[in-house]
mmCIF file as gemmi writes it, N, C-alpha and C atoms, coordinates in Angstrom:
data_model
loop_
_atom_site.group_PDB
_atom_site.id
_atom_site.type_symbol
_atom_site.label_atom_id
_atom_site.label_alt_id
_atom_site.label_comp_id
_atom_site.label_asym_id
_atom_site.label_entity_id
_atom_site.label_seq_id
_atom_site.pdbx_PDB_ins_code
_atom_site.Cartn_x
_atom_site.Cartn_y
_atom_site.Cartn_z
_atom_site.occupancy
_atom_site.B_iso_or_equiv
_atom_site.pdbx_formal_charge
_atom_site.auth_seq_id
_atom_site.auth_asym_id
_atom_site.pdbx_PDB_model_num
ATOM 1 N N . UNK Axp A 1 ? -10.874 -19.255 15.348 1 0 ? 1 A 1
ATOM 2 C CA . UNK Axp A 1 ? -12.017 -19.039 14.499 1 0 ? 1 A 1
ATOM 3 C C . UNK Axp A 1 ? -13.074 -20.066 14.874 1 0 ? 1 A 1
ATOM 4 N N . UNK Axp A 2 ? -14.199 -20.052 14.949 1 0 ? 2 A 1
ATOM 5 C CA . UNK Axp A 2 ? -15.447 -20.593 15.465 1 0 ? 2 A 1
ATOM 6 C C . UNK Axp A 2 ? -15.847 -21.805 13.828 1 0 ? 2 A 1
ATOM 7 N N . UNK Axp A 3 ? -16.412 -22.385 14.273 1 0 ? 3 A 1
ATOM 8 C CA . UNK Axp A 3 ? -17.214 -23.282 13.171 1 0 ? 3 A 1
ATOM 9 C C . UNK Axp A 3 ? -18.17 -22.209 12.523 1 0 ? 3 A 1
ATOM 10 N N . UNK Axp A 4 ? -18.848 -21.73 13.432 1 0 ? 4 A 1
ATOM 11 C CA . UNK Axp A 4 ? -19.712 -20.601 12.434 1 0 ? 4 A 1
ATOM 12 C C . UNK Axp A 4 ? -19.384 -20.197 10.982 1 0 ? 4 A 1
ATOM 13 N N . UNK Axp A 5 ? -18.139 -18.983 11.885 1 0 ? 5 A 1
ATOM 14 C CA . UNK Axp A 5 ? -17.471 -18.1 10.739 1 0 ? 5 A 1
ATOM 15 C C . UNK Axp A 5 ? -16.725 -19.042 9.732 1 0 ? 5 A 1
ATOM 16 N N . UNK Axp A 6 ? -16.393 -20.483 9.908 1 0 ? 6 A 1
ATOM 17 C CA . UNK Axp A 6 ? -15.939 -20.996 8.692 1 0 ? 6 A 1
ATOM 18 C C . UNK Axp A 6 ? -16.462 -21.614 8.01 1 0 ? 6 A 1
ATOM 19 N N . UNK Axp A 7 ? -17.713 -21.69 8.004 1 0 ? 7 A 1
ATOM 20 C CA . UNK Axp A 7 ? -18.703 -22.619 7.34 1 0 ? 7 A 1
ATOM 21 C C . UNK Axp A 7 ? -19.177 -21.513 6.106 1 0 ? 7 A 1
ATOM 22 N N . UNK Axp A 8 ? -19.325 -22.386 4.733 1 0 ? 8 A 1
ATOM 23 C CA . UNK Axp A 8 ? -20.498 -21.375 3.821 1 0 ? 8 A 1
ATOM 24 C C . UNK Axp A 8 ? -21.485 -22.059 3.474 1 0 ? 8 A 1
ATOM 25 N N . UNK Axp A 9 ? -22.424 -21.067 3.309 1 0 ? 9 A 1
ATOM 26 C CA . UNK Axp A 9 ? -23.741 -21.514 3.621 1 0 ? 9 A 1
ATOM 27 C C . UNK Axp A 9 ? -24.515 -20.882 2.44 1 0 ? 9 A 1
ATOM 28 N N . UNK Axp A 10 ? -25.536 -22 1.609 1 0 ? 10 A 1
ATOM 29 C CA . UNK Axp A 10 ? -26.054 -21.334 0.512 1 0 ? 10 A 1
ATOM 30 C C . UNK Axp A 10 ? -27.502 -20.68 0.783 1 0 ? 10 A 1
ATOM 31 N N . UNK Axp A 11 ? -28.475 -20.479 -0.065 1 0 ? 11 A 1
ATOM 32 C CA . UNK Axp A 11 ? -29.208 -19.717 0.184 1 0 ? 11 A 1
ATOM 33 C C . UNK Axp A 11 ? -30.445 -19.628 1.094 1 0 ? 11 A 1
ATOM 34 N N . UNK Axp A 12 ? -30.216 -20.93 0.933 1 0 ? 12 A 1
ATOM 35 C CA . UNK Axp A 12 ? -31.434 -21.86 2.137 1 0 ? 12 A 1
ATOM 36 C C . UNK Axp A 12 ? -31.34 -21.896 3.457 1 0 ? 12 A 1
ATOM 37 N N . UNK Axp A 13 ? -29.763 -21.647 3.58 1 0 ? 13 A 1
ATOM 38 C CA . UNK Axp A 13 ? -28.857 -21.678 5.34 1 0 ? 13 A 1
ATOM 39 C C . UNK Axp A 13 ? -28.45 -22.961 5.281 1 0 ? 13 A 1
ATOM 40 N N . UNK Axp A 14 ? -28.751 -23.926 4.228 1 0 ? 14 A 1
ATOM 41 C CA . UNK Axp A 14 ? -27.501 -25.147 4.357 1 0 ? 14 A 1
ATOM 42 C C . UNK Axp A 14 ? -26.179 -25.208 3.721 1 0 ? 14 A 1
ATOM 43 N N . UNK Axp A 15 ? -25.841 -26.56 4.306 1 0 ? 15 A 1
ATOM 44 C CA . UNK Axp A 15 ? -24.349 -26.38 3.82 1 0 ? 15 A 1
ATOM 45 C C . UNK Axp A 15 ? -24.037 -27.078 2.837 1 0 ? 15 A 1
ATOM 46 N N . UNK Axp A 16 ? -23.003 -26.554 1.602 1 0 ? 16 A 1
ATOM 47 C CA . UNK Axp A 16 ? -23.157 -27.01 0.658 1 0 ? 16 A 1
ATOM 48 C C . UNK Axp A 16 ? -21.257 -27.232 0.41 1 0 ? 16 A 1
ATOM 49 N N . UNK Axp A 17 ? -21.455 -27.335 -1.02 1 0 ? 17 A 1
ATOM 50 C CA . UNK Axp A 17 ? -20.2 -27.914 -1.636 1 0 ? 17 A 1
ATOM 51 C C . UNK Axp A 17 ? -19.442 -25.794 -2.005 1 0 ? 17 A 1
ATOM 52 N N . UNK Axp A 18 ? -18.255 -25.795 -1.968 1 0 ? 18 A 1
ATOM 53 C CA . UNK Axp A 18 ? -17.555 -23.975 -2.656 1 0 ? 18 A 1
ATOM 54 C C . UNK Axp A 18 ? -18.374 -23.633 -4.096 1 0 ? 18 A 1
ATOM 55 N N . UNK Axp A 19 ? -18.849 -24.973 -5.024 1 0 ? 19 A 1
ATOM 56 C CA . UNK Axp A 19 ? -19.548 -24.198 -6.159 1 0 ? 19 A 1
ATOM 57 C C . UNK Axp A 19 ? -20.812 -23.865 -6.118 1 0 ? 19 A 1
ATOM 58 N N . UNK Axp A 20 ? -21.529 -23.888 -5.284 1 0 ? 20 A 1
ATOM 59 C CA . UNK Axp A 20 ? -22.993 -23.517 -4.975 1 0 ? 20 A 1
ATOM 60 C C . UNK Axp A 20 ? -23.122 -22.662 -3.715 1 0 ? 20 A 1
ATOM 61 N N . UNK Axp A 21 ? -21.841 -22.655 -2.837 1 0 ? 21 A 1
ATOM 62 C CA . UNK Axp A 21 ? -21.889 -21.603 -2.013 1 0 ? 21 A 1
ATOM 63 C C . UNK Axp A 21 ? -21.736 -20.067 -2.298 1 0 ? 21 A 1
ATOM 64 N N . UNK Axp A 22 ? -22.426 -18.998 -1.276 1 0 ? 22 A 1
ATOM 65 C CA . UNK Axp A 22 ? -21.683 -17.713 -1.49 1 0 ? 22 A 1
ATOM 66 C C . UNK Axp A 22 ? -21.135 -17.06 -0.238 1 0 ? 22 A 1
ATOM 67 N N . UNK Axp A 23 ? -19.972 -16.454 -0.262 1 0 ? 23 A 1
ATOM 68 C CA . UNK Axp A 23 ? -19.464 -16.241 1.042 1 0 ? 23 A 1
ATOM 69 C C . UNK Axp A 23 ? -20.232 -15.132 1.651 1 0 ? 23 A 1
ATOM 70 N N . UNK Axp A 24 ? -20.24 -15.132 3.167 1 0 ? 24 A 1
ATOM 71 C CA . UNK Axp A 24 ? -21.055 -13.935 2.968 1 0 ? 24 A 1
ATOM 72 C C . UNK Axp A 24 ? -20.235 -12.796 3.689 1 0 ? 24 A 1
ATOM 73 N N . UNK Axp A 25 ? -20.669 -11.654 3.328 1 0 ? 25 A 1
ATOM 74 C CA . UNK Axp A 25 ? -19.907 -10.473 3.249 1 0 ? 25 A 1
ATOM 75 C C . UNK Axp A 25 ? -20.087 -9.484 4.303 1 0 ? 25 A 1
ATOM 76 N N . UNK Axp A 26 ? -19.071 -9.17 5.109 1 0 ? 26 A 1
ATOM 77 C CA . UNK Axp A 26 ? -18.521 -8.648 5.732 1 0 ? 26 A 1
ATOM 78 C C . UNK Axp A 26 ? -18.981 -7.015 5.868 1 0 ? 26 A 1
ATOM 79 N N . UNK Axp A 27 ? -19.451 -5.843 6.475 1 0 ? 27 A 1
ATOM 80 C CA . UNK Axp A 27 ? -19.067 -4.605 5.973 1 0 ? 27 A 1
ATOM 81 C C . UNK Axp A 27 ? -18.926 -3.866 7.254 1 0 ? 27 A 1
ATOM 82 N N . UNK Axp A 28 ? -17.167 -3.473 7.085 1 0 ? 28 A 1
ATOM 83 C CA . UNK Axp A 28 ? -16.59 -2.925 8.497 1 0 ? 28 A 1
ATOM 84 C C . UNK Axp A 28 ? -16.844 -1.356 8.43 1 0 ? 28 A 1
ATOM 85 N N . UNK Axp A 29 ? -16.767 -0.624 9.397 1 0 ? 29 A 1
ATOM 86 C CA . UNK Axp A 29 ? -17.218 0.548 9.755 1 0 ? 29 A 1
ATOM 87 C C . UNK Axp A 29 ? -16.453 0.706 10.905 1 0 ? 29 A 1
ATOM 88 N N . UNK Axp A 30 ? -15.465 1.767 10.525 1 0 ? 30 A 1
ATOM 89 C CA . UNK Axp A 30 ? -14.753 2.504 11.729 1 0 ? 30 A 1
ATOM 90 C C . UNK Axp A 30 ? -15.31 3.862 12.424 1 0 ? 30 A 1
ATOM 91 N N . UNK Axp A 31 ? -15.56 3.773 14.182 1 0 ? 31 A 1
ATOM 92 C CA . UNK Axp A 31 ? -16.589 5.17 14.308 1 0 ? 31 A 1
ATOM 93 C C . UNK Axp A 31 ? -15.561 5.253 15.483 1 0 ? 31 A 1
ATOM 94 N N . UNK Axp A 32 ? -14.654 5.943 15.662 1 0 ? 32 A 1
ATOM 95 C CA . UNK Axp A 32 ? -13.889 6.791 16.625 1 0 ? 32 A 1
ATOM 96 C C . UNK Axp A 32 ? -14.906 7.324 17.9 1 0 ? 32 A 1
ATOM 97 N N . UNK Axp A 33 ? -14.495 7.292 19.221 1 0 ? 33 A 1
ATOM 98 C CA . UNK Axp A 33 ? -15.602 8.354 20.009 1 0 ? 33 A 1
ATOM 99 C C . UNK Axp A 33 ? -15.112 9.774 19.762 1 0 ? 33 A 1
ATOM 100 N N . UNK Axp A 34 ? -14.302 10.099 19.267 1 0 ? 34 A 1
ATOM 101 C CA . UNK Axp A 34 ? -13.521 11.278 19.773 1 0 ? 34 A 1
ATOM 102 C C . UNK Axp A 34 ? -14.406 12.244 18.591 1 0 ? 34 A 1
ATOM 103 N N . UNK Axp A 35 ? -15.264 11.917 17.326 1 0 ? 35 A 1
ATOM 104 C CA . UNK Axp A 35 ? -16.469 12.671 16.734 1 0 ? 35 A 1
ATOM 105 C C . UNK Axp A 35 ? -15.608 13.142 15.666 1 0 ? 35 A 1
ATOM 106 N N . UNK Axp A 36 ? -15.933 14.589 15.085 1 0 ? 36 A 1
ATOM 107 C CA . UNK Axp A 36 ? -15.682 14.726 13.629 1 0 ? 36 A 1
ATOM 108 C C . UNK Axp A 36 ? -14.009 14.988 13.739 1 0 ? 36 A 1
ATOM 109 N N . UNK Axp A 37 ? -12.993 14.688 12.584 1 0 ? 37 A 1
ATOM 110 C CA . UNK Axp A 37 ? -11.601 14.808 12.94 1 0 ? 37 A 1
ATOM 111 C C . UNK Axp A 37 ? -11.215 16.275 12.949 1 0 ? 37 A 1
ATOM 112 N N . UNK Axp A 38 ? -12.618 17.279 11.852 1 0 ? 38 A 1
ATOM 113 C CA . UNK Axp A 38 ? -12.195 18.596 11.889 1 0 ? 38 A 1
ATOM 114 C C . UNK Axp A 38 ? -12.784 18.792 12.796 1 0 ? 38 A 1
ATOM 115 N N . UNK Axp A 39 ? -13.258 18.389 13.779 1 0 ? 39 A 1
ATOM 116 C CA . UNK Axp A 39 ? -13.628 19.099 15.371 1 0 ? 39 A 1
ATOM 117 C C . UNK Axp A 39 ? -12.219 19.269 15.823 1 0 ? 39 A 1
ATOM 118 N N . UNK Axp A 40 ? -11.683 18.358 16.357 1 0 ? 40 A 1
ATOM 119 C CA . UNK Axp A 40 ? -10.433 18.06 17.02 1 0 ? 40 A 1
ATOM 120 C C . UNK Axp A 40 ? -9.442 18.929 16.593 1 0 ? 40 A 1
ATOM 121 N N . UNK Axp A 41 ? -8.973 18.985 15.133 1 0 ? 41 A 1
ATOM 122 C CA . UNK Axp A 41 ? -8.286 19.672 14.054 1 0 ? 41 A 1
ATOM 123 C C . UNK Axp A 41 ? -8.019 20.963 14.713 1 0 ? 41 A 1
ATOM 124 N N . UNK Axp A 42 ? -9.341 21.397 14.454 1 0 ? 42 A 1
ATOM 125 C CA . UNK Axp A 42 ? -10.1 22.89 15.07 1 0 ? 42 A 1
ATOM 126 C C . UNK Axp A 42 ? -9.633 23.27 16.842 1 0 ? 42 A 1
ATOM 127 N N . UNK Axp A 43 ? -9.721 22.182 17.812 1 0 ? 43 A 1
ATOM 128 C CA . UNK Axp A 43 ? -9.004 22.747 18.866 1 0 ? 43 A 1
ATOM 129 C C . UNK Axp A 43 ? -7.822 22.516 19.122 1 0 ? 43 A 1
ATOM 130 N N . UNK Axp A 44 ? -7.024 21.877 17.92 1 0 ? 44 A 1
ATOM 131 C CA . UNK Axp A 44 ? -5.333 22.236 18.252 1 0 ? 44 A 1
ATOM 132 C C . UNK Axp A 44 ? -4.739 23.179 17.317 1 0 ? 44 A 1
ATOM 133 N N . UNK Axp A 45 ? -4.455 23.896 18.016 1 0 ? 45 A 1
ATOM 134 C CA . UNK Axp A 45 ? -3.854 24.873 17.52 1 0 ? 45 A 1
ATOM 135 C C . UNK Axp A 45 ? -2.119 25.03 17.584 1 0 ? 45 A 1
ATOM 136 N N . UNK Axp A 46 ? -1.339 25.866 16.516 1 0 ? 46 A 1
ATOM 137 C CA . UNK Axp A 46 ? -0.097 26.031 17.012 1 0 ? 46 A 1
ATOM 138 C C . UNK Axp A 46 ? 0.575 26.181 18.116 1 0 ? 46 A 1
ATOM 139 N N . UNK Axp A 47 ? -0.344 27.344 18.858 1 0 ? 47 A 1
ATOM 140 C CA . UNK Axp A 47 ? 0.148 27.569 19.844 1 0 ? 47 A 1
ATOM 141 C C . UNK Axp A 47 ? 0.37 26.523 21.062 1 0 ? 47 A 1
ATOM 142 N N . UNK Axp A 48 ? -1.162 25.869 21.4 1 0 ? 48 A 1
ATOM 143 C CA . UNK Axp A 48 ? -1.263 24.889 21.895 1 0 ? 48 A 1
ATOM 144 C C . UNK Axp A 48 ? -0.201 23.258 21.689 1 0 ? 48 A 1
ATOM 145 N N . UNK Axp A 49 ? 0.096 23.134 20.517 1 0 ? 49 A 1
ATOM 146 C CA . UNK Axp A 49 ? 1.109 22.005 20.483 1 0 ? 49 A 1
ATOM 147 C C . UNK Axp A 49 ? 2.724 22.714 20.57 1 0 ? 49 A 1
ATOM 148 N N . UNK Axp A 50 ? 3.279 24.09 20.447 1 0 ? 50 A 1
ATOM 149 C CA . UNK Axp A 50 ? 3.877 24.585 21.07 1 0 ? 50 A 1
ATOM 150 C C . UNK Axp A 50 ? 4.439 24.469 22.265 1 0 ? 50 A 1
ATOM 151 N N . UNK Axp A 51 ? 3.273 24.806 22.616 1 0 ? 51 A 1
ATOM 152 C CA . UNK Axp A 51 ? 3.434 24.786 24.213 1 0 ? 51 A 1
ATOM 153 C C . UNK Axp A 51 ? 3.766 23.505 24.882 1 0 ? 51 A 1
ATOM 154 N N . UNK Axp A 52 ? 2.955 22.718 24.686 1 0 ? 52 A 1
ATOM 155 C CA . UNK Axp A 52 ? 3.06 21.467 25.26 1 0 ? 52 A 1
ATOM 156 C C . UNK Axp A 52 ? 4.892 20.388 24.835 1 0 ? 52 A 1
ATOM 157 N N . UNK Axp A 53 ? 5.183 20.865 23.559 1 0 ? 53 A 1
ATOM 158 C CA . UNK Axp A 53 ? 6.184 20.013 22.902 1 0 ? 53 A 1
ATOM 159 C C . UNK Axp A 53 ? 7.529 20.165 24.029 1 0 ? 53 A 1
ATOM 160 N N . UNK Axp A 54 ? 7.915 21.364 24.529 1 0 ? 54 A 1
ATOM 161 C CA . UNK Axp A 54 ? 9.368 21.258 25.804 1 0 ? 54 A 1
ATOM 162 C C . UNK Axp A 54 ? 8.713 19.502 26.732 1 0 ? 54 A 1
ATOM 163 N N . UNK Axp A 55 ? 7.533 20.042 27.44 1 0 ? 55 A 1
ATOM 164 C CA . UNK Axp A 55 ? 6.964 18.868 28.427 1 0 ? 55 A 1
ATOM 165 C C . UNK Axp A 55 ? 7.102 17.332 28.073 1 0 ? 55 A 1
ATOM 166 N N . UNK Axp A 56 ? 6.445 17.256 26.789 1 0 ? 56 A 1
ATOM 167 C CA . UNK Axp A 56 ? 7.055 15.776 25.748 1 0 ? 56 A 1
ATOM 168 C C . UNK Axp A 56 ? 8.127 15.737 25.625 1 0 ? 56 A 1
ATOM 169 N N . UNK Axp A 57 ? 9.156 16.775 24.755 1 0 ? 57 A 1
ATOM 170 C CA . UNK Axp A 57 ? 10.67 16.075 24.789 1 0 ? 57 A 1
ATOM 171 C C . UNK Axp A 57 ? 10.708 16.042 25.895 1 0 ? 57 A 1
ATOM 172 N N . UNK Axp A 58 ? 10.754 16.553 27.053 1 0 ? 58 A 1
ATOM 173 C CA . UNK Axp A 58 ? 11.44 15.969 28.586 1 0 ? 58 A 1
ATOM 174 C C . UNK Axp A 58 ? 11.039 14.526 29.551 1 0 ? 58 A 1
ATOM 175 N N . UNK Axp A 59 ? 9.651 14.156 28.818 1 0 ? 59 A 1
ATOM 176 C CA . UNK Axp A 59 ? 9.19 12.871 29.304 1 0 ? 59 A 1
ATOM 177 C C . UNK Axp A 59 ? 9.593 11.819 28.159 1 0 ? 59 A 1
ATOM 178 N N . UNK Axp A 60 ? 10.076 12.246 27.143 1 0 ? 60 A 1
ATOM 179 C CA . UNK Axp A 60 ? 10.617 11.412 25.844 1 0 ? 60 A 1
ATOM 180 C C . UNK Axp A 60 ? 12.103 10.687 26.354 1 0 ? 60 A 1
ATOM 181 N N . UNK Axp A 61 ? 12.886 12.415 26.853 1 0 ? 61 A 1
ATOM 182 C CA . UNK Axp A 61 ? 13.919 12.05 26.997 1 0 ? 61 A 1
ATOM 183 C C . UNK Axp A 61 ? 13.871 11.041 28.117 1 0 ? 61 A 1
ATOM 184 N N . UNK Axp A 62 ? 13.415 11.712 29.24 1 0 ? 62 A 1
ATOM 185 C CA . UNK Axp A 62 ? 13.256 10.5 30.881 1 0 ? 62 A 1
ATOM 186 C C . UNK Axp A 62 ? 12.713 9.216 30.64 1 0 ? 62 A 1
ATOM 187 N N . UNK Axp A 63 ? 11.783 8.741 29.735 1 0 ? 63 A 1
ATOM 188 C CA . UNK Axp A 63 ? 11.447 7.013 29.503 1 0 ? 63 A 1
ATOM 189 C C . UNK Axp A 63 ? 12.965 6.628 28.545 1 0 ? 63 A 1
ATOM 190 N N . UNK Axp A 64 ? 13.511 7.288 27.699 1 0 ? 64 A 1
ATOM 191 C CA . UNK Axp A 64 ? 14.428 6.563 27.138 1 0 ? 64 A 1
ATOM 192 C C . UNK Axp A 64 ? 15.633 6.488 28.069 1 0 ? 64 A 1
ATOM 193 N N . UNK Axp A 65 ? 15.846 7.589 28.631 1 0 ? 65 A 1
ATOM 194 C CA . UNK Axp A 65 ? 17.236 7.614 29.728 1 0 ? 65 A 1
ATOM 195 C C . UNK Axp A 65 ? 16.816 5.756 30.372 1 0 ? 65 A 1
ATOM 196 N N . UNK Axp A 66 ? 15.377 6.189 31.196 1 0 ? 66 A 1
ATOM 197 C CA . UNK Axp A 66 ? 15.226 5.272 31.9 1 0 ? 66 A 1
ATOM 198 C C . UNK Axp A 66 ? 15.919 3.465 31.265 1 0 ? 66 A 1
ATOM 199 N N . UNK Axp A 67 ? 15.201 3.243 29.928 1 0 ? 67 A 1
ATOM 200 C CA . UNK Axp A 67 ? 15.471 1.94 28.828 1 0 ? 67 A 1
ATOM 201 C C . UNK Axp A 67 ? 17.1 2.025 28.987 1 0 ? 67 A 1
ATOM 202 N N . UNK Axp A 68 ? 17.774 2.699 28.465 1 0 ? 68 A 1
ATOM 203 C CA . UNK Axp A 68 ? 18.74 2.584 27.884 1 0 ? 68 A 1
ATOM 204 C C . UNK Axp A 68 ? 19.738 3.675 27.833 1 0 ? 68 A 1
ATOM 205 N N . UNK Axp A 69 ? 20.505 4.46 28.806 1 0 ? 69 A 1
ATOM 206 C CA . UNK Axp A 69 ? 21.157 5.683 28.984 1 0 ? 69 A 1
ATOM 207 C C . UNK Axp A 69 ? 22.53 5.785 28.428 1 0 ? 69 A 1
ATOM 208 N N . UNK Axp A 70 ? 22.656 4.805 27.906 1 0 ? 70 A 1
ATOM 209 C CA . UNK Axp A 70 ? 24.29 4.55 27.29 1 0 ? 70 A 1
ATOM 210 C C . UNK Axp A 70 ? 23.552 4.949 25.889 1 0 ? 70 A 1
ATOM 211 N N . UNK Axp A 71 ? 22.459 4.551 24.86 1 0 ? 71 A 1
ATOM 212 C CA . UNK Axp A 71 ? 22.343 4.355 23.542 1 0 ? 71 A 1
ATOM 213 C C . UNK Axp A 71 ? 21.554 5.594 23.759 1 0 ? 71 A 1
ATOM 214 N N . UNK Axp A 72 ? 20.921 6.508 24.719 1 0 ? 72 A 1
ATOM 215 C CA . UNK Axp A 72 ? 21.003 8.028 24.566 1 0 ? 72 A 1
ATOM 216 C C . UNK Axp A 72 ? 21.722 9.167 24.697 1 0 ? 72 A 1
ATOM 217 N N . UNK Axp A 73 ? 23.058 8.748 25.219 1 0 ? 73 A 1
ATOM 218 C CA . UNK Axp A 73 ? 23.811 9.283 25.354 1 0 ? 73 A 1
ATOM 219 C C . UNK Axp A 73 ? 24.756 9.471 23.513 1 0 ? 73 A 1
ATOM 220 N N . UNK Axp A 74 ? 24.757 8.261 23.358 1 0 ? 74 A 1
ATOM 221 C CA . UNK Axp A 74 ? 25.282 8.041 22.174 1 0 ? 74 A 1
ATOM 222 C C . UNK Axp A 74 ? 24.776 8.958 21.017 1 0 ? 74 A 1
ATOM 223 N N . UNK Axp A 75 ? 23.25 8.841 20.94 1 0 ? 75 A 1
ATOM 224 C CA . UNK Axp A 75 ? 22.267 9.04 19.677 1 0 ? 75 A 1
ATOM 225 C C . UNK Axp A 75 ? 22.59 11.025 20.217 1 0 ? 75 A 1
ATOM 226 N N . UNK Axp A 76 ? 22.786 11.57 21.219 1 0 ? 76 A 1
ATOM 227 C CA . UNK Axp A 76 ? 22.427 12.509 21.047 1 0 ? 76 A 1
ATOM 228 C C . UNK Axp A 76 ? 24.289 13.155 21.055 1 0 ? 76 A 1
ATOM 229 N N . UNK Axp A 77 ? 25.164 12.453 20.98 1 0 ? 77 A 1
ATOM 230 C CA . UNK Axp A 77 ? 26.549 12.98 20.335 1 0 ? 77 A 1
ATOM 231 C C . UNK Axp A 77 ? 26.882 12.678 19.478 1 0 ? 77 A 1
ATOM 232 N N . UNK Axp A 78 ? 25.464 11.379 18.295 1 0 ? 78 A 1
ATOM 233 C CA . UNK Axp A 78 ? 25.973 11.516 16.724 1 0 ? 78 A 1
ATOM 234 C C . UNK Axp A 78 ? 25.099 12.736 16.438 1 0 ? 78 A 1
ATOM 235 N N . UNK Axp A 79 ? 24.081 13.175 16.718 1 0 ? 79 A 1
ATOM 236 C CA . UNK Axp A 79 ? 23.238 14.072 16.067 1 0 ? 79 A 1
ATOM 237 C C . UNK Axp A 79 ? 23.925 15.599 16.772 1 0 ? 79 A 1
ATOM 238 N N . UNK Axp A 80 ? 24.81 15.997 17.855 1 0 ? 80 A 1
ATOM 239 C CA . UNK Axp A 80 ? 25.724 16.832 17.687 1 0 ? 80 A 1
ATOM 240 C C . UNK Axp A 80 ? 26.616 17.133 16.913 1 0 ? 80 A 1
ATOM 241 N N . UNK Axp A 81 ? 27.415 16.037 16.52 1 0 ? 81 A 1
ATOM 242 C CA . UNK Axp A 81 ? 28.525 15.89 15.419 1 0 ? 81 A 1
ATOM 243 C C . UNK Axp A 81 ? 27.938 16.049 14.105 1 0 ? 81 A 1
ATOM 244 N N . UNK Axp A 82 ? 26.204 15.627 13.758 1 0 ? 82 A 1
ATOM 245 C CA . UNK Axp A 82 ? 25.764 15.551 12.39 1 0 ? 82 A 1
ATOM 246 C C . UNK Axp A 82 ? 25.656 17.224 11.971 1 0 ? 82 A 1
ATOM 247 N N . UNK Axp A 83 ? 25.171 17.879 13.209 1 0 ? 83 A 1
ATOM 248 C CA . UNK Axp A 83 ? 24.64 19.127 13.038 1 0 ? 83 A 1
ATOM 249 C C . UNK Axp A 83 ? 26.164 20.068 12.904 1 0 ? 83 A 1
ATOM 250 N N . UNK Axp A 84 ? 27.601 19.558 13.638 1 0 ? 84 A 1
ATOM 251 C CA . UNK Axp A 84 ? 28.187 20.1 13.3 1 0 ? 84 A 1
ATOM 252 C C . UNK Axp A 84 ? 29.132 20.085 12.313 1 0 ? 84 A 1
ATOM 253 N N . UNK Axp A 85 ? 29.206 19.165 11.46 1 0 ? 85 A 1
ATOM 254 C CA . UNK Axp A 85 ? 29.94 19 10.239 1 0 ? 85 A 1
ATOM 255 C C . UNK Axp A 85 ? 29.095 19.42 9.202 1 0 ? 85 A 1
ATOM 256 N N . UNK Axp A 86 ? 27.68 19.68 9.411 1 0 ? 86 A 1
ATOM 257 C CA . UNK Axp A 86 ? 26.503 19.722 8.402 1 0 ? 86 A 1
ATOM 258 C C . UNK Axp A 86 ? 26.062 21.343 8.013 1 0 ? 86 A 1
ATOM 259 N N . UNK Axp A 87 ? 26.739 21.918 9.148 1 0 ? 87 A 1
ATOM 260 C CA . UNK Axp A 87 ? 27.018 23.335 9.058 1 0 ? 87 A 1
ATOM 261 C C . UNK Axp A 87 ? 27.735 24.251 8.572 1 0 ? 87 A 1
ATOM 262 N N . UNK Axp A 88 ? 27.147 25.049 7.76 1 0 ? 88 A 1
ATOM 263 C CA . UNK Axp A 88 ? 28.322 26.076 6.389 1 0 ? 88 A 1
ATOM 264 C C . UNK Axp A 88 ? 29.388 26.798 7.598 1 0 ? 88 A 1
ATOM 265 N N . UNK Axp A 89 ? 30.327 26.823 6.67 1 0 ? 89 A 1
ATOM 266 C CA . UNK Axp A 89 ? 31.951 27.221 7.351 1 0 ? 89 A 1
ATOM 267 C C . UNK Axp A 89 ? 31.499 28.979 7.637 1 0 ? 89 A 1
């Protein structure tokens, strides 16, 4: 943090004692480039994230194989066993 931003400063621009100071105030503004969110909204469609979702799980699966191929091997023969005990007779 800079001397600037920690200094308060009263009305004159000098520096004073916390009971005659006022802090001064901040006002943040978040502006995305990517423009209105119902633009975006508007060009994904079902079909479109459909489509694409096989391509993701298969690059999901290949970075985790890559990390750690023993603890994916694992995670995907508890969630076999979950699905099959979890299933009506």
């Amino acid at each position: 943090m800079t001397e600037n931003t920690s200094k308060l400063h009263d009305e004159n621009g000098e520096d004073g004692d916390a009971s005659t100071t006022h802090p001064i105030e901040e006002i943040l503004t978040f502006d995305h480039p990517g423009g209105d969110s119902l633009e975006l909204a508007d060009l994904l469609t079902g079909r479109s994230m459909a489509r694409r979702l096989p391509s993701l799980i298969r690059r999901t699966f290949s970075l985790a194989w890559e990390v750690d191929p023993r603890a994916v091997a694992v995670l995907l023969a508890c969630q076999i066993v979950s699905g099959l005990t979890s299933s009506p007779p």
